[in-house]
N, C-alpha and C positions, 0 to 999 in steps of 0.2 A: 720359087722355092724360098726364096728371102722374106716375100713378105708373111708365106708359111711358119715358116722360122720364126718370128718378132712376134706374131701371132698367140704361137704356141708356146713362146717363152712366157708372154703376159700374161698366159693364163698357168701358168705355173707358179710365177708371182705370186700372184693373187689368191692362186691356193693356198700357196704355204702361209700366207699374211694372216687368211681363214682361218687357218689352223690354227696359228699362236692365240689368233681373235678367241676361238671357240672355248679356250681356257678360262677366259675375262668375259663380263657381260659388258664392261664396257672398256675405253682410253681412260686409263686411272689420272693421268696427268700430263702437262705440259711434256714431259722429258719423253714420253713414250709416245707422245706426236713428233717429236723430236726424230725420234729412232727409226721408227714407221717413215717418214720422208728421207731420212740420210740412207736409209738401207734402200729404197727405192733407187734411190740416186747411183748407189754403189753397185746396186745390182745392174741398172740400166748399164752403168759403164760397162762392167763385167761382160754383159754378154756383145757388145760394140767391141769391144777387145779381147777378147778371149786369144785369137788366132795372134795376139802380138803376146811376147814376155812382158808381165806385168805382174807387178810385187803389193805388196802390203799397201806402201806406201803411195802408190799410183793409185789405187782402191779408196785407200783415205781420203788423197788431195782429190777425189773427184768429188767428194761430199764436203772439201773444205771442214776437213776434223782431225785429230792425230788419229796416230795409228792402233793407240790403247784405245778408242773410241771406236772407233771401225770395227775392230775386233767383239766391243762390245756393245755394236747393234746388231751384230751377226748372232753374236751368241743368246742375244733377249730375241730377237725377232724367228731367226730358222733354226736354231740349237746348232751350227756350227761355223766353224770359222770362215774367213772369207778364202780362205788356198782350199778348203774342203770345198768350198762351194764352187769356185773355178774349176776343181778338177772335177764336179760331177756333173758340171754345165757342159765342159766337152767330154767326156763321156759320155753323156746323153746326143751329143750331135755329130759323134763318131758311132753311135748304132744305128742313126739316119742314115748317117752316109755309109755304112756297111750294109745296110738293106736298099738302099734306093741308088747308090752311083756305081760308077766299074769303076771306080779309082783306087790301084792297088793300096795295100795298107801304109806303107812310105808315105804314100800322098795324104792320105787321109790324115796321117800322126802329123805332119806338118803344118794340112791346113785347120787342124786342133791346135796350133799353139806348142807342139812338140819337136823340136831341135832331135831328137836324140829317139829312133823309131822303138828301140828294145825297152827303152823308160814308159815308154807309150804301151807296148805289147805289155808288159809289167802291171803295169796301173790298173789296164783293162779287167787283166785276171783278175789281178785280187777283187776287185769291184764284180765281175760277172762270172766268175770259175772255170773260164775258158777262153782260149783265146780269139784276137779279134777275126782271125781266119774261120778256126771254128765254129763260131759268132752268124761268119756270112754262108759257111759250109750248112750249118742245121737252120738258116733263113730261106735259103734260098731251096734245101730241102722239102721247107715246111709249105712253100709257097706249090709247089710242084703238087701237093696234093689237095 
């Protein structure tokens, strides 16, 4: 499942990368080879630690940049910040795990990276309009036919 996971995270990379690409026919410059590599860097971390607390400033020092810099390779390269990006990385690896594990939702919001399960239930909604029970009630419905 792990090397599923790192698989599947790279290829979302590399989509998003596409996309800011597709705007540009080409790297205008130095600075945005720059960004293009700190942002890789920052994102590899990200998904290596998602499952620990980790801040702004953890995200930076992994690309050796301040934090005002971090912030603005996140925002040239995927259009949002790096705590948006954290939460929608496990978000997405909390609908894996709601379709493919029996691990009740407690387990699930902690091994996202989540101390506090009703912050977890919270996030989900807003991001998918229902919750993560629900989530696994109409998957595993959908699966049945």
């Amino acid at each position: 499942m792990r090397e599923y996971d790192i698989s599947l995270l790279i290829t979302v990379i590399w989509r998003h990368l596409l996309l800011c690409f597709e705007k540009q026919d080409y790297i205008q410059n130095k600075k945005q080879i720059a960004w293009v590599e700190r942002t890789q860097v920052m994102l590899t971390f990200i998904r290596q630690n998602y499952t620990k607390q980790i801040s702004l400033t953890d995200i930076a020092k992994s690309a050796m940049v301040s934090n005002a810099e971090c912030n603005r390779c996140f925002r040239n390269m995927l259009h949002i910040t790096p705590y948006e990006y954290l939460i929608q990385y496990r978000l997405k690896v909390a609908l894996e795990l709601l379709s493919f594990s029996e691990w009740n939702i407690t387990e699930i919001s902690q091994k996202i990276g989540y101390n506090n399960v009703t912050h977890f239930i919270q996030t989900f909604r807003r991001k998918y309009g229902i919750s993560p029970k629900q989530y696994r009630i109409t998957k595993h419905n959908e699966e049945q036919y």
